[in-house]
N, CA, C and O atoms as CSV, one atom per row, in Angstrom:
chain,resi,resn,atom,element,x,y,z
A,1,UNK,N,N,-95.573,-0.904,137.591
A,1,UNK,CA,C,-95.904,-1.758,136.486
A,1,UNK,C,C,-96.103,-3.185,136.970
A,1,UNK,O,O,-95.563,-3.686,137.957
A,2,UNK,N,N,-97.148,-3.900,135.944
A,2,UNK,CA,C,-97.091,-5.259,136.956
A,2,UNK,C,C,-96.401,-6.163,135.712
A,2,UNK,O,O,-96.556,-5.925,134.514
A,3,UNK,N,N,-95.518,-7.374,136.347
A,3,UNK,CA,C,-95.030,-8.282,135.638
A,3,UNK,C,C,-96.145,-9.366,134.564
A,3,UNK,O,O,-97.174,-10.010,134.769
A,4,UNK,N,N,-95.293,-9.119,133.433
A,4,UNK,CA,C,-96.233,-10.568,132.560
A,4,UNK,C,C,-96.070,-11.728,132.652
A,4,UNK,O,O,-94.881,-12.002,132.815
A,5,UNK,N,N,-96.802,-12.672,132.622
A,5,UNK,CA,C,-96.898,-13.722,133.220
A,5,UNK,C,C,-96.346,-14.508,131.740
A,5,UNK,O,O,-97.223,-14.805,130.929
A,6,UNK,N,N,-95.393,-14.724,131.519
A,6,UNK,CA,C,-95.153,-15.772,130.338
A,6,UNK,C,C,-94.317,-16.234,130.561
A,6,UNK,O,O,-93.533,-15.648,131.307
A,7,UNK,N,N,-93.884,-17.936,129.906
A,7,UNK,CA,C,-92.716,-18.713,130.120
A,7,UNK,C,C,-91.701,-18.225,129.326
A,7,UNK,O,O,-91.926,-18.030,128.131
A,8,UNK,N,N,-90.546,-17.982,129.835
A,8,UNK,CA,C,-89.245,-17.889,128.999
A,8,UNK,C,C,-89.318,-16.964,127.909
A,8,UNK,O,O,-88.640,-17.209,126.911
A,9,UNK,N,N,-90.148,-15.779,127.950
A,9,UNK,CA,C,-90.057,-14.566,126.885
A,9,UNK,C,C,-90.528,-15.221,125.672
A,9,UNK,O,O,-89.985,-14.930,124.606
A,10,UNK,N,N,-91.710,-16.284,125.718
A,10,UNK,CA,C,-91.764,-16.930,124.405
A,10,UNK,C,C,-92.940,-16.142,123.786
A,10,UNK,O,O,-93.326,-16.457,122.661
A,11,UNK,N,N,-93.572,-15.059,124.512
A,11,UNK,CA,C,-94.860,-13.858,123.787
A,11,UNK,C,C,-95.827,-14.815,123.836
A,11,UNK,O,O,-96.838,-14.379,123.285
A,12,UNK,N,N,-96.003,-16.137,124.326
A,12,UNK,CA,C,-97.242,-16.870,124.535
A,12,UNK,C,C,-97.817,-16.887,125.584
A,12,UNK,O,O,-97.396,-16.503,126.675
A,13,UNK,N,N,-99.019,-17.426,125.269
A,13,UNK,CA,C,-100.137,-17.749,127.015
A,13,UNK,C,C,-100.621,-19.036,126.661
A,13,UNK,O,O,-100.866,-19.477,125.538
A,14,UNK,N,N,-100.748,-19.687,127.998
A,14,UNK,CA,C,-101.689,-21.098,127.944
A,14,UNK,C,C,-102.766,-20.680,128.855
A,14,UNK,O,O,-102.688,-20.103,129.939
A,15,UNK,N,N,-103.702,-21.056,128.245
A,15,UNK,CA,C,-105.202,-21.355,128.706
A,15,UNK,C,C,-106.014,-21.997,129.170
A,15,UNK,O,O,-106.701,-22.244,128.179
A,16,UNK,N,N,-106.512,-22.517,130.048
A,16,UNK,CA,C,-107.499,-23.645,130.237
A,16,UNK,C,C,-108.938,-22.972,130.717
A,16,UNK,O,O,-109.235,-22.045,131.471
A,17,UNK,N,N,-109.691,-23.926,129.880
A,17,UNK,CA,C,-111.126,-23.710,129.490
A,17,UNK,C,C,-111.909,-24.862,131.198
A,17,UNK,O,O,-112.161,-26.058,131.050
A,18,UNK,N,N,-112.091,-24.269,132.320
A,18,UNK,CA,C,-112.194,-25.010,133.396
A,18,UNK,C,C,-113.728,-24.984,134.211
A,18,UNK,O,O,-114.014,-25.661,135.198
A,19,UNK,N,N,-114.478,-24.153,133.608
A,19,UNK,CA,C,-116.110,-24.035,134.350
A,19,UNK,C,C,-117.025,-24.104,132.971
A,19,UNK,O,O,-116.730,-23.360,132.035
A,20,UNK,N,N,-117.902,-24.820,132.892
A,20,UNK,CA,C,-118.774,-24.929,131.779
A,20,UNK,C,C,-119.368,-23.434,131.556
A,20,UNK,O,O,-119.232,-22.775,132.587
A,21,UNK,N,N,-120.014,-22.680,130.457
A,21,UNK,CA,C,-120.392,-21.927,130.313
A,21,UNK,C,C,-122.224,-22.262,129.554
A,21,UNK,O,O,-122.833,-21.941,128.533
A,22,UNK,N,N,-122.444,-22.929,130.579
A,22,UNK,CA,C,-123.983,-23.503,130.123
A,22,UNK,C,C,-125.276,-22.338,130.649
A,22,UNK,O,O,-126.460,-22.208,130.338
A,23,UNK,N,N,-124.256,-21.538,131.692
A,23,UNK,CA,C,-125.411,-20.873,132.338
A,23,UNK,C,C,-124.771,-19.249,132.508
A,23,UNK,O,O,-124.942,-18.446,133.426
A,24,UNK,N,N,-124.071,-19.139,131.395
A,24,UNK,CA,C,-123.138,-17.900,131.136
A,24,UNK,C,C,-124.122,-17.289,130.575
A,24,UNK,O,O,-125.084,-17.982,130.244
A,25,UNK,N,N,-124.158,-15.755,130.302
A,25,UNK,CA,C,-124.572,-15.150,129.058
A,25,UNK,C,C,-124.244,-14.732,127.882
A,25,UNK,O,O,-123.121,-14.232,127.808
A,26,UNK,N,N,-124.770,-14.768,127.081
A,26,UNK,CA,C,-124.353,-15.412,125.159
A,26,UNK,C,C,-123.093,-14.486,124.921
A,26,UNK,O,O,-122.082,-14.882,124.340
A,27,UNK,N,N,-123.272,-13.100,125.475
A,27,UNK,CA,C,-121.685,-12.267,125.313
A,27,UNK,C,C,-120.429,-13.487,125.688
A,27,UNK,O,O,-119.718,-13.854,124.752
A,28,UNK,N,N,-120.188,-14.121,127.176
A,28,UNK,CA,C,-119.482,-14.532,127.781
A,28,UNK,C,C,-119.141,-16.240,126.496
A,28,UNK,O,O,-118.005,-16.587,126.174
A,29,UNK,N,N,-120.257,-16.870,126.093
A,29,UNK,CA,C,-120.125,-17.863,125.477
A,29,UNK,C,C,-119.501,-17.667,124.010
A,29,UNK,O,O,-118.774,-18.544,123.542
A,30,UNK,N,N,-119.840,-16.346,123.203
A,30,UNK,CA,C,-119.155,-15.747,122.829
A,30,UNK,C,C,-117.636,-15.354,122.425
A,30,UNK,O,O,-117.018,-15.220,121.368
A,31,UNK,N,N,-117.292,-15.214,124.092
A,31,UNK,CA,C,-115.835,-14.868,124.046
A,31,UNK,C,C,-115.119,-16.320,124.557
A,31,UNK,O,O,-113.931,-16.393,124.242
A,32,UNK,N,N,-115.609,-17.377,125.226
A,32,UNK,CA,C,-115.116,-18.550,124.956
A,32,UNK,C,C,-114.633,-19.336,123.346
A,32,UNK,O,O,-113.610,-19.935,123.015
A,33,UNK,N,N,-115.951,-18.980,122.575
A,33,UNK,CA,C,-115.457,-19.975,121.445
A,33,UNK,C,C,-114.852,-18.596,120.326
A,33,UNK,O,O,-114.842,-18.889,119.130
A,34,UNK,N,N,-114.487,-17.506,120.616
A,34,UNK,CA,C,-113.498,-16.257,119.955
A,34,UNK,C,C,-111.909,-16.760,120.512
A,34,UNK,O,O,-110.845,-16.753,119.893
A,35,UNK,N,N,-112.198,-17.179,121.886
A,35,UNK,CA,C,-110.921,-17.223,121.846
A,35,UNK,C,C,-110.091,-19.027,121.538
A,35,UNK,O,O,-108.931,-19.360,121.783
A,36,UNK,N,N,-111.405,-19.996,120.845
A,36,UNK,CA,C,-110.753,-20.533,120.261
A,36,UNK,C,C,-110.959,-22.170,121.072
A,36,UNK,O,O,-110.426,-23.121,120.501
A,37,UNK,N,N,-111.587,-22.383,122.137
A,37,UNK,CA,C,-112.110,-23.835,123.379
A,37,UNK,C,C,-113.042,-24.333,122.361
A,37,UNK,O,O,-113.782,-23.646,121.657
A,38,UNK,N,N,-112.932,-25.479,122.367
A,38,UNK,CA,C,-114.304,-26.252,121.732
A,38,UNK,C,C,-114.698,-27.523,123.137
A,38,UNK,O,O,-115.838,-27.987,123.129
A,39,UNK,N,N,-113.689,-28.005,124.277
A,39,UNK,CA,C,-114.263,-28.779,125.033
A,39,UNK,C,C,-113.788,-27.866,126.568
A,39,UNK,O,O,-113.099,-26.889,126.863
A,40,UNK,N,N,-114.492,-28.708,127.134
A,40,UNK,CA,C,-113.998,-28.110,128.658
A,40,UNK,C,C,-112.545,-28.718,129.255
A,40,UNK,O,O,-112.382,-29.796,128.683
A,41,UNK,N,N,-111.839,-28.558,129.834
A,41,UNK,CA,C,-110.464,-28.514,130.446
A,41,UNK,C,C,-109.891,-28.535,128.956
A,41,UNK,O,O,-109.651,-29.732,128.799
A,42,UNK,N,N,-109.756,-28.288,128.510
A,42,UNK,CA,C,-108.774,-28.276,127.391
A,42,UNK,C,C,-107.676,-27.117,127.439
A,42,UNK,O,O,-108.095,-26.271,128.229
A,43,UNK,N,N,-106.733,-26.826,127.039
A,43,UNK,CA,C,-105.435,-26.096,127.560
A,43,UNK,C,C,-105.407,-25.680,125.940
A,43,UNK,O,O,-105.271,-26.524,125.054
A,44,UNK,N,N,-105.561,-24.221,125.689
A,44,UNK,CA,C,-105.386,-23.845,124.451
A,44,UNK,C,C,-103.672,-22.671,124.456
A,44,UNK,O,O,-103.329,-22.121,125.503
A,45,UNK,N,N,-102.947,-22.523,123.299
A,45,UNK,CA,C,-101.791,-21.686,123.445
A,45,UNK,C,C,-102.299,-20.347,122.349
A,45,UNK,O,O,-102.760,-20.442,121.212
A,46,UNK,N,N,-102.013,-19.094,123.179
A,46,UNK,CA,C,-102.311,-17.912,122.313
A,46,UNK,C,C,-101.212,-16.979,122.216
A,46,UNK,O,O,-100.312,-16.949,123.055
A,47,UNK,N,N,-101.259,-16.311,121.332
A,47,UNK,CA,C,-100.353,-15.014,122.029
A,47,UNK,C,C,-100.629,-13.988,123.001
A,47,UNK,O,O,-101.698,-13.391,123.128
A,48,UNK,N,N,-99.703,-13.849,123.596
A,48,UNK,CA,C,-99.730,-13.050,124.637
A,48,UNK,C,C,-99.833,-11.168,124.136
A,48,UNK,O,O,-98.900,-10.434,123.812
A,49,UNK,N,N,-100.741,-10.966,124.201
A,49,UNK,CA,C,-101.741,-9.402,123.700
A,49,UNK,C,C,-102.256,-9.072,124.386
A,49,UNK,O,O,-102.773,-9.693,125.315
A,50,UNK,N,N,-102.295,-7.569,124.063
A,50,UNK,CA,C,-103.997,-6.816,124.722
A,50,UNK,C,C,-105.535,-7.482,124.525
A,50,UNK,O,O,-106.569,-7.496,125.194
A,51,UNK,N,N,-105.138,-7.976,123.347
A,51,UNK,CA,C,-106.501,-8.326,122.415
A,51,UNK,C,C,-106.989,-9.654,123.432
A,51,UNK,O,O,-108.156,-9.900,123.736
A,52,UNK,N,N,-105.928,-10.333,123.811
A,52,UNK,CA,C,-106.064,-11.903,124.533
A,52,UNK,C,C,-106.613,-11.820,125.867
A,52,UNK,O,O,-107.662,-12.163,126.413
A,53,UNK,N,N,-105.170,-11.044,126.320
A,53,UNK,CA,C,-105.424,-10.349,127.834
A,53,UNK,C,C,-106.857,-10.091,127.911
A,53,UNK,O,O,-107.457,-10.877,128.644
A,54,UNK,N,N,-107.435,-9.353,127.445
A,54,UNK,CA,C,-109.033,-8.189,127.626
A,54,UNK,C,C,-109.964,-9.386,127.502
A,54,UNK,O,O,-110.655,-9.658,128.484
A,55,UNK,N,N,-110.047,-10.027,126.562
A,55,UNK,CA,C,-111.118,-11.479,126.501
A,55,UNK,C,C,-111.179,-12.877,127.565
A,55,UNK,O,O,-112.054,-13.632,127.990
A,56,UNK,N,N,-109.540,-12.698,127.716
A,56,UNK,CA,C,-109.583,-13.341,129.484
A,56,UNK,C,C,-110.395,-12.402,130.568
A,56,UNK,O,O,-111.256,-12.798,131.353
A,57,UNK,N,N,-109.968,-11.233,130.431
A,57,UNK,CA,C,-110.244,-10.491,131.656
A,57,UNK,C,C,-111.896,-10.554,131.365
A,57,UNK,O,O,-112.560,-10.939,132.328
A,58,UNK,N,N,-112.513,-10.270,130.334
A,58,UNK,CA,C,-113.901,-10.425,130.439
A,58,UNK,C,C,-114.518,-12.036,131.104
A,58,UNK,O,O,-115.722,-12.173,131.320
A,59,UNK,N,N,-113.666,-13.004,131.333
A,59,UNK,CA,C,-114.522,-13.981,131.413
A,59,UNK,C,C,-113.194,-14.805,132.733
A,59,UNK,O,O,-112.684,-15.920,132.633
A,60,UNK,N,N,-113.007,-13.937,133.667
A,60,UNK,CA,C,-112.094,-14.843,134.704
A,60,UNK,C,C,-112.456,-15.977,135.396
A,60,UNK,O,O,-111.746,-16.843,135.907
A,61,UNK,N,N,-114.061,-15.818,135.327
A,61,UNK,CA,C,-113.960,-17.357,136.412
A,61,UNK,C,C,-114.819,-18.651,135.722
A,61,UNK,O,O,-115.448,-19.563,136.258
A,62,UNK,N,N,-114.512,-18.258,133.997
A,62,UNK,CA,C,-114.292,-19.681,133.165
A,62,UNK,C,C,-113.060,-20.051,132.636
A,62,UNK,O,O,-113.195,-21.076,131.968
A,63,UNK,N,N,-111.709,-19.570,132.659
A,63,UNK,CA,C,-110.895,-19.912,132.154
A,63,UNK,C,C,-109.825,-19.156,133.117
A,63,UNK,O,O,-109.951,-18.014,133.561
A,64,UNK,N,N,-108.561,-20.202,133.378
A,64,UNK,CA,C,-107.457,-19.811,134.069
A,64,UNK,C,C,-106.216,-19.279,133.085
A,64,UNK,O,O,-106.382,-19.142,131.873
A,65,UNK,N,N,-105.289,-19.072,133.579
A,65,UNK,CA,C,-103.903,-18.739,133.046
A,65,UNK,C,C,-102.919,-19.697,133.681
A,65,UNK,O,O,-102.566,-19.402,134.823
A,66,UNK,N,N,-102.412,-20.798,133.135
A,66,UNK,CA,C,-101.590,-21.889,133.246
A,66,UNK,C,C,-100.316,-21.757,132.650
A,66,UNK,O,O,-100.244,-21.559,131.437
A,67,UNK,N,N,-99.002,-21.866,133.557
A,67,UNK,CA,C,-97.759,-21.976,133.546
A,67,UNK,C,C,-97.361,-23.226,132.532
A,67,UNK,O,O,-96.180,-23.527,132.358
């Protein structure tokens, strides 16, 4: 099993919105403003889900997972 990455069992995730998506495709731009970024570096807090997880995983090298 692999460990979840969250602070202190709080069921949250932080986000940061860190590569422009100007030259993404409309699916990928999509799942940026679903999961809620309106500027670039901005650090958004979600819950920690499948639903969250899977929309990160579709789009890893515009947005990180921050401690």
């Amino acid at each position: 099993m692999t460990a979840k990455k969250t602070s202190a069992g709080s069921g949250k995730i932080h986000l940061k919105w860190v590569r422009s998506a100007i030259c993404a495709p409309q699916k990928q731009k999509l799942v940026i403003k679903g999961l809620g970024f309106t500027r670039l570096n901005q650090v958004i807090e979600r819950p920690d889900n499948q639903a969250i997880r899977g929309m990160v995983a579709k789009v890893p090298h515009l947005v990180e997972v921050v401690n």
